[in-house]
C-alpha positions as CSV (number, residue, x, y, z in Angstrom):
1,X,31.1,5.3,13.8
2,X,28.8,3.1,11.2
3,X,24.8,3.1,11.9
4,X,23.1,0.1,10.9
5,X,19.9,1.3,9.5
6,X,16.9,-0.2,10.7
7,X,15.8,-2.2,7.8
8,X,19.3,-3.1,6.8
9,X,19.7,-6.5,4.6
10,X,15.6,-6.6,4.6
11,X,13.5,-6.4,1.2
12,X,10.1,-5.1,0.9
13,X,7.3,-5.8,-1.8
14,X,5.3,-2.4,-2.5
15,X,2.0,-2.2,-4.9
16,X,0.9,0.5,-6.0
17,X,4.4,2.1,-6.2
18,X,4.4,4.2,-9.6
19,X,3.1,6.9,-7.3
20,X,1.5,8.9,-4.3
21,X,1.5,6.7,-0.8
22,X,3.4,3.6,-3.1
23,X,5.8,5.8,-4.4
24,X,6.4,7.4,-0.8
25,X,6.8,4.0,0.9
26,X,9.3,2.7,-1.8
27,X,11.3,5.6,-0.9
28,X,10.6,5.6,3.0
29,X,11.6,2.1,3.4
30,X,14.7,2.2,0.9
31,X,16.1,4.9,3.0
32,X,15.8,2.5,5.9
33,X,17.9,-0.2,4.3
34,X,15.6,-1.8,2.6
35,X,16.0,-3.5,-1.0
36,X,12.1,-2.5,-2.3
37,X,10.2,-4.1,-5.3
38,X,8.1,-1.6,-6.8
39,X,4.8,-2.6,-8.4
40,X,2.5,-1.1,-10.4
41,X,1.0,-1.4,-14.1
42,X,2.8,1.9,-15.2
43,X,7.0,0.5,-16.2
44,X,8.0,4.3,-17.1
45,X,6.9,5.9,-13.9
46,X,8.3,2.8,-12.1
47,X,12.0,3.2,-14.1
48,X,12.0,6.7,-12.9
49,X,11.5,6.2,-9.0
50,X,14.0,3.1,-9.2
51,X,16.4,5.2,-10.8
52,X,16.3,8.3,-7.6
53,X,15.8,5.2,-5.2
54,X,19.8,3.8,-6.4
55,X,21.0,7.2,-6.9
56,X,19.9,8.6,-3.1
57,X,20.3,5.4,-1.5
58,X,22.7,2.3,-1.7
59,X,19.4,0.0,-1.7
60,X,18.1,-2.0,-4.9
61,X,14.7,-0.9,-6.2
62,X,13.5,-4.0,-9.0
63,X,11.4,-2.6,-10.9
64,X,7.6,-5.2,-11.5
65,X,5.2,-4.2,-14.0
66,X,2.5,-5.8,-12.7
67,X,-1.8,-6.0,-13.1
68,X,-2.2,-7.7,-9.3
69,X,-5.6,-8.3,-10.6
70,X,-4.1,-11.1,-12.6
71,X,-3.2,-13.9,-10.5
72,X,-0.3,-15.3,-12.8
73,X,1.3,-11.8,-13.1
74,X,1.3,-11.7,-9.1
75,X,2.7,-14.9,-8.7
76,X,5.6,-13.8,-11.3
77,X,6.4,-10.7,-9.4
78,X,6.3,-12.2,-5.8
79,X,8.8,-15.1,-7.2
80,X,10.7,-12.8,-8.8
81,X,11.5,-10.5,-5.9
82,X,12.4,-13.6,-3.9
83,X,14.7,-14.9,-7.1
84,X,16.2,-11.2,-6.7
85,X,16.4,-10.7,-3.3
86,X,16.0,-14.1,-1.5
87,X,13.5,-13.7,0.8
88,X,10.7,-10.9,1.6
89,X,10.1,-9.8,4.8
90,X,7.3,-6.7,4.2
91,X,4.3,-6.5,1.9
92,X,2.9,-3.1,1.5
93,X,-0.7,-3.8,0.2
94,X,-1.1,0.0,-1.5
95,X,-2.6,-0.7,-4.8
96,X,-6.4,1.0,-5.0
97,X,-8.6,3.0,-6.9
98,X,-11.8,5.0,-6.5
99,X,-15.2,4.9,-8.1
100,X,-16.2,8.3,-10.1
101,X,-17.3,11.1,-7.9
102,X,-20.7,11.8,-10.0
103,X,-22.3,8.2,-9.9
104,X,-24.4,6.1,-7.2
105,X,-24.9,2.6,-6.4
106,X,-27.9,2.9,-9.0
107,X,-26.1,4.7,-11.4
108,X,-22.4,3.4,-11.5
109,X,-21.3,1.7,-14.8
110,X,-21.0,-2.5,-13.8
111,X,-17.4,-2.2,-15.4
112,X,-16.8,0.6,-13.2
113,X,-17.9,-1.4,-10.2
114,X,-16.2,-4.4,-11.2
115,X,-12.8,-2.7,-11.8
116,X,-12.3,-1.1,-8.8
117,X,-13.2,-4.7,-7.0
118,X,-10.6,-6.2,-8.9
119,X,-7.7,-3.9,-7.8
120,X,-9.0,-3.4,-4.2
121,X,-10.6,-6.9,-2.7
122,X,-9.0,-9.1,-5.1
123,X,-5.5,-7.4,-5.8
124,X,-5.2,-7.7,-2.2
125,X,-6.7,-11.0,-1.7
126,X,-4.2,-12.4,-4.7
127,X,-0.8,-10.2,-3.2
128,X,-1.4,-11.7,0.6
129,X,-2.2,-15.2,-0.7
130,X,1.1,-14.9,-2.4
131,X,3.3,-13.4,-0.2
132,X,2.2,-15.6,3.1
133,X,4.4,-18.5,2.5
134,X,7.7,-16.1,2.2
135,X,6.6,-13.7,5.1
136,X,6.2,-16.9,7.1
137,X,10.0,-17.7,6.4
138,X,10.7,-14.5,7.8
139,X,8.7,-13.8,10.6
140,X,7.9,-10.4,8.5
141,X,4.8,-7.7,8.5
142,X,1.9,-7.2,6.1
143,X,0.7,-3.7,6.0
144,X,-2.4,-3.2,4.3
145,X,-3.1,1.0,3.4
146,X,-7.1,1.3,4.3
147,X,-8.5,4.1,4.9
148,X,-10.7,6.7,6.9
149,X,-13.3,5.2,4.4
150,X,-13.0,2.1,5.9
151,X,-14.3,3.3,9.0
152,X,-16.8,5.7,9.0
153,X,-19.7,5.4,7.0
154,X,-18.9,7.3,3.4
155,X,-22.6,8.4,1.9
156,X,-20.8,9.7,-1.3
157,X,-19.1,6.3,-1.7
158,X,-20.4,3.5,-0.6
159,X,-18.5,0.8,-3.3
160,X,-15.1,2.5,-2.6
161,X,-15.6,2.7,1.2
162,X,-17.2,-1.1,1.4
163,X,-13.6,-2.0,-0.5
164,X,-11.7,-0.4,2.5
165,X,-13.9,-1.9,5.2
166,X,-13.3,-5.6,3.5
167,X,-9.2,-4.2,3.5
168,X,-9.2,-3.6,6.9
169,X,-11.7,-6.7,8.3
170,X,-9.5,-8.9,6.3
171,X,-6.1,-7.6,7.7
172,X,-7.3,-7.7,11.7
173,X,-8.7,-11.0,10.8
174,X,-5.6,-12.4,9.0
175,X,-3.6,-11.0,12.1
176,X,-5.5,-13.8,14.4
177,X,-4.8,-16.3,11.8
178,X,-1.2,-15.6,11.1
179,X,0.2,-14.3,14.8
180,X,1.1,-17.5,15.8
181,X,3.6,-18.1,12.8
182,X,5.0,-14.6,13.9
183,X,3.8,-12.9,10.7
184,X,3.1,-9.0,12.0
185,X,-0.2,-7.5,10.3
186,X,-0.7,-3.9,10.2
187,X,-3.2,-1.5,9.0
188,X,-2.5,2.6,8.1
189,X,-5.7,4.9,7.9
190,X,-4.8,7.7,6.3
191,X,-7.5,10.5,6.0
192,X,-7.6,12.7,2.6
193,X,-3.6,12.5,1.1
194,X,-2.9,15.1,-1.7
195,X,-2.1,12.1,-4.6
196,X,-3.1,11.1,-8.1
197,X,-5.8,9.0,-6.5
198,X,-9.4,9.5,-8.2
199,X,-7.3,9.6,-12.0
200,X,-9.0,6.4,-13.6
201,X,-13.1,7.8,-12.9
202,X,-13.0,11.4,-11.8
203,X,-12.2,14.7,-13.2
204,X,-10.3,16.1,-10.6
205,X,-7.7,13.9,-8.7
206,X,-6.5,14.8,-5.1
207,X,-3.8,16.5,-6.5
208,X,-5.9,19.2,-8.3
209,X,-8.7,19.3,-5.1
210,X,-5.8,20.2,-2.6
211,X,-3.1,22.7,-2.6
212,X,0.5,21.6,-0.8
213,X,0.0,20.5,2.9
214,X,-3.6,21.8,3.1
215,X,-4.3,17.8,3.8
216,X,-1.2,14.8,4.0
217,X,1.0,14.6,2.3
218,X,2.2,11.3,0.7
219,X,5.6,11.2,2.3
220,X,4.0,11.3,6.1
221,X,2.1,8.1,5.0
222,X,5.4,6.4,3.8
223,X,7.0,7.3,7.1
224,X,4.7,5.4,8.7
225,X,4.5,2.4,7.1
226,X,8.3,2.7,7.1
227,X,7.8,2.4,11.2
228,X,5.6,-0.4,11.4
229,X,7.3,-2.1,9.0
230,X,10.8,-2.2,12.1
231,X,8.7,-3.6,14.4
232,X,9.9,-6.7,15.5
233,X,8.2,-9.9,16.7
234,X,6.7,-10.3,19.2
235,X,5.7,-6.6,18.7
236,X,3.4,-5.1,15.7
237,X,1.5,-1.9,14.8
238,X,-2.1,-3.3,14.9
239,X,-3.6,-0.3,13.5
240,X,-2.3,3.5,12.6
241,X,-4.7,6.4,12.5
242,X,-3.1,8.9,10.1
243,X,-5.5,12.2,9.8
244,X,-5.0,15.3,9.5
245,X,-5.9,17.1,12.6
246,X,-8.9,19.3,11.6
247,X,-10.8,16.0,10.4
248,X,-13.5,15.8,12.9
249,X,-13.8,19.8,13.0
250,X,-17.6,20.8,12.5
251,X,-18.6,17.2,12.6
């Protein structure tokens, strides 16, 4: 007896993929049938998950070296995965990174400030405004990664968190503007996942803060952008909470 995998004949456009929640998506979602486009700046890292991604599954993973804080690179990658593929039907909006740990709003570098900007507002801005046309042909889901950041009030912060809380008022606010063409919108929270995130301005990553399972794990977050991403219209994952369950403990 042959099972059609859920995401059979679909193909899904993943930034941020060279590692961590990307990286566990890509993987996630090719194991559901889908044929993934990984993007990210990094080509090596991106060659090595494309390679496992073939090998364990019988899915294509194209590999897009890509800066989506350049509008001309995104607009290459998005046409080539439709050249490739020849259509999209999911966008995983992944790509972020976070301000140093050791400065404030008074104290943080304007390059610093204007850097992470560029990959979280406008990377995302750029991606979406890209991919609308061809999820619109598909009737297919954006999922947009925010955060716990986005909202709660984050003291320690405040630039990366006001990046999550524009990710996440821009994503329910496309979903009233896009519903009627049948394009799903969906936003994942995760809460502290053990990743590479914090590399560009910190000295520690979350990799070196958190031992194995002591907070998510990337995989659990690809998992569940690989459910949303199998809803079908008219249903959609409006929002996913994905914490680990001491978060609110001593709060």
């Amino acid at each position: 007896m042959t099972t059609t995998l859920p995401l059979a004949g679909k193909s899904a456009f993943v930034t941020g993929a060279s590692a961590g929640i990307g990286e566990a998506a890509a993987e996630a979602l090719a194991a559901q049938g889908a044929n993934v486009a990984l993007v990210a700046r990094r080509e090596a890292e991106l060659e090595s998950i494309a390679d496992r991604i073939e090998a364990e599954t019988d899915q294509t993973a194209l590999v897009l070296p890509t800066d989506v804080s350049d509008p001309d690179a995104v607009a290459d990658a998005v046409n080539e995965t439709v050249d490739a593929f020849g259509k999209r039907d999911v966008l995983v909006n992944n790509a972020g990174i976070a301000t140093g740990s050791d400065v404030t709003v008074e104290t943080m570098p304007l390059e610093q400030y204007r850097t992470v900007m560029s990959v979280n507002v406008d990377g995302v801005f750029l991606v979406t405004q890209a991919a609308i046309p061809h999820l619109r042909e598909t009737s297919g889901i954006a999922i947009f990664v925010g955060s716990f950041a986005g909202q709660f009030p984050r003291p320690g912060a405040p630039i990366y968190a006001a990046t999550k809380w524009w990710t996440r008022g821009f994503a329910h606010s496309l979903a009233g503007a896009l519903g009627p063409d049948e394009i799903g919108v969906t936003v994942i929270n995760p809460s502290e996942v053990r990743t590479e995130f914090g590399k560009e301005f910190r000295d520690q990553t979350s990799e070196d803060r958190y031992e194995p399972n002591e907070v998510t794990e990337p995989d659990a977050i690809g998992d569940a952008i690989a459910f949303a991403a199998q809803q079908e219209p008219p249903n959609v994952v409006s929002e996913l909470d994905l914490y680990r369950r001491d978060k609110f403990a001593g709060l």
